[in-house]
C-alpha angles and dihedrals in degrees: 000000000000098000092215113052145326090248101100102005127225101009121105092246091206087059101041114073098198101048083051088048099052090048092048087058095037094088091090094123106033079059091051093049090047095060083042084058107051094057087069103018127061103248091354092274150100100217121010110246088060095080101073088232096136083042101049098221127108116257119269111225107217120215102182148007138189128164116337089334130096114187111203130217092273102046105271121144118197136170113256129223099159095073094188084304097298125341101082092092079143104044124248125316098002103190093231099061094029083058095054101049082047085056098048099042086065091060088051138291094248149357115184080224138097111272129186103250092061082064097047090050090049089058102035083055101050089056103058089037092037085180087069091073103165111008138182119217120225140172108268148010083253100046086044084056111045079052102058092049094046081049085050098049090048095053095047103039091218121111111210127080131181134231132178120241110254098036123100132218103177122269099295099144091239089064098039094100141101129199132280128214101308126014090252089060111112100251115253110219111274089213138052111258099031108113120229099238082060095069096025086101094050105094112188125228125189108250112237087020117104092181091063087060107039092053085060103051082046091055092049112020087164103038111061115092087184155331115253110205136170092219089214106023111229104168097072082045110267128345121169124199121259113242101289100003095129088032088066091042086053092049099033082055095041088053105053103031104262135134123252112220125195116203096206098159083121102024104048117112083345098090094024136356080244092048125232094309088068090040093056102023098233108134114208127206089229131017133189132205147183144142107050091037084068097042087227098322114111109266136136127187131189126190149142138156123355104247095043087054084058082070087072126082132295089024096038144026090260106101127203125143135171129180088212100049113124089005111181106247086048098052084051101059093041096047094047089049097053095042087059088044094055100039083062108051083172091069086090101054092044084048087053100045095053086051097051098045091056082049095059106046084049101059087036080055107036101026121188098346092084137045122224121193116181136160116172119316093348122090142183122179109193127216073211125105109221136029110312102212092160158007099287096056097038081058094051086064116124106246094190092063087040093053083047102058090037081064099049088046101055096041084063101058091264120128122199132161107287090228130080087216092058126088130232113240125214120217127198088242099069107116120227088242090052089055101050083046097057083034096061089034089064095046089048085054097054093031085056084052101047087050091047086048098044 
């Protein structure tokens, strides 16, 4: 089997010039639907880092996907280490979960109307995160977040949260915001067309630095409903959290009256079936999800305490509604995954050994002159000399060399996120052989620049 590819079959793409060269030409069509693209979508995508456009390639369409494997437009397979971003903890396609949405579609795509299944995955739920006691689906990561912190909001009776600058919690208008000059600064919007008034109750904190949030609830004691975190930040790339880190977010909130949110829309059944908060031991008063609850479909789900969830229409004053929440394919594909999750509990160890595998024959190969972050299935390598424990070093990361080693990659059939600030996600279908692979391309890749340097 070419590792590689099926382009050009049998053959290790990374030592054989003309099999590089005719991937690196096979992107005719994907050209001729991005121009197609960009006459109807702005920017001829659905979601910005899709374009390439911190990459400097053109995007590669992709028509079909199985296992760790996506095969473009034009015929290229590669092997794929950007799963959507996250929910393929299977691998594409798994024959389980494709078989039950098969099965659901033909009683019908949506309702508007409770449906069994949206029981069974609340419970279901609840019992791997057993601090999402009671929980409401919704349709997004977004939509799970700007929920929780409308919940939170509602409990508390206080109006300001804070975030930390580098983590993401999708493109709500409230978290679209970055830090002033200090962190006590009220937060200017971080987009066109969000009004200021929207953010002016986001205050930013610096992730991995105590100080940056004590110095706000200072500030407003009295002020904060919660603090919103992605436990492992995986939208500057990697970050992970300092030693007791979370443990000080749970205690500073506790102390002065305020919610813990835990942004697992990532991490969520990814680092543990219990999520990171089982993996760290850190146990949130929200949490939201998203990605692999929906096994690929588009689904999102926010929840906590009891008594804090009352606060959520119909039960409570905190209103939030959508026609396709729970829908039934959805609920299919998420329940299916998580059954198979949580039928192999080595699926964690085997996530964590590929990663960690890929981790190590990069630093043996690059050396200092990268970082690489990794904590189970979740990855970063850094353009950056030195650790990256924040915002502020994930930024200093060199994007040329990033964009460089993108390219190599993909010439040789291998797929990772076009941005230096994503992470590269591990599936339980990568094959060992896919691994070692990726594993000696990469070291090809730094062994040819340190050459070229020396």
């Amino acid at each position: 089997m070419d590792p590689g590819g099926a382009v050009n079959g049998g053959e290790e793409p990374c030592r054989n010039s003309e099999r590089t060269e005719r991937i690196r030409n096979m992107d005719a069509r994907s050209k001729q639907l991005f121009e197609a693209a960009r006459e109807h979508i702005p920017g001829g995508v659905n979601s910005p880092v899709r374009a390439f456009g911190a990459v400097g390639r053109t995007p590669r369409f992709i028509e079909s996907a199985k296992g760790d494997r996506i095969v473009d437009v034009d015929g290229n397979e590669m092997i794929d280490y950007v799963c959507s971003w996250g929910p393929g903890i299977l691998g594409h396609a798994h024959p389980r979960v494709i078989k039950k949405v098969q099965e659901a579609c033909e009683a019908g795509l949506t309702y508007g109307a409770p449906t069994q299944r949206e029981v069974e995955l609340a419970a279901l739920i609840a019992e791997l995160i057993p601090s999402m006691e009671v929980s409401r689906l919704v349709s997004s990561g977004t939509e799970a977040v700007m929920s929780a912190i409308r919940t939170a909001r509602g409990y508390t009776k206080r109006d300001r949260i804070i975030k930390f600058k580098g983590c993401y919690h999708g493109h709500s208008d409230g978290l679209l915001v970055k830090a002033g000059s200090a962190a006590l600064t009220t937060s200017v919007p971080d987009s066109a067309g969000v009004p200021a008034d929207y953010s002016k109750n986001t205050l930013v904190a610096s992730y991995n630095d105590r100080s940056s949030v004590e110095a706000i609830f200072r500030a407003e004691p009295d002020g904060i409903a919660a603090v919103i975190v992605e436990p492992v930040a995986a939208n500057m790339g990697v970050v992970l959290p300092e030693p007791g880190f979370l443990e000080f977010l749970r205690e500073i909130t506790l102390q002065y009256g305020a919610l813990l949110i835990f942004d697992e829309v990532i991490t969520g059944f990814r680092l543990a079936l219990g999520g990171a908060q089982e993996y760290y031991g850190v146990v949130p008063d929200l949490t939201t999800l998203g990605k692999i609850v929906g096994g690929g479909m588009p689904i999102g789900a926010y929840g906590g305490r009891r008594e804090i969830m009352k606060m959520v229409s119909p039960d409570g004053p905190v209103y939030q509604a959508g026609t396709l929440s729970g829908n039934p394919i959805a609920t299919a594909a998420g329940l299916e995954t998580l059954r198979i999750l949580k039928e192999d509990a080595s699926v964690y160890a085997r996530l964590d050994k590929k990663a960690e595998q890929i981790a190590s024959a990069v630093r043996k190969a690059a050396g200092e002159s990268v970082c690489v972050n990794h904590v189970g299935s979740l990855l970063s390598i850094f353009f950056a000399p030195g650790r990256v424990r924040s915002y502020e070093e994930a930024a200093s990361s060199d994007t040329a060399r990033y964009a460089d080693y993108f390219g190599y990659l993909l010439d040789r059939g291998i797929y990772v996120a076009p941005s230096q600030f994503e992470a590269m996600f591990l599936s339980d279908a990568h094959t060992p052989e896919d691994v070692e692979y990726t594993c000696r391309v990469m070291q090809e890749y730094f062994s040819e620049k340190k050459g070229a340097r020396g």
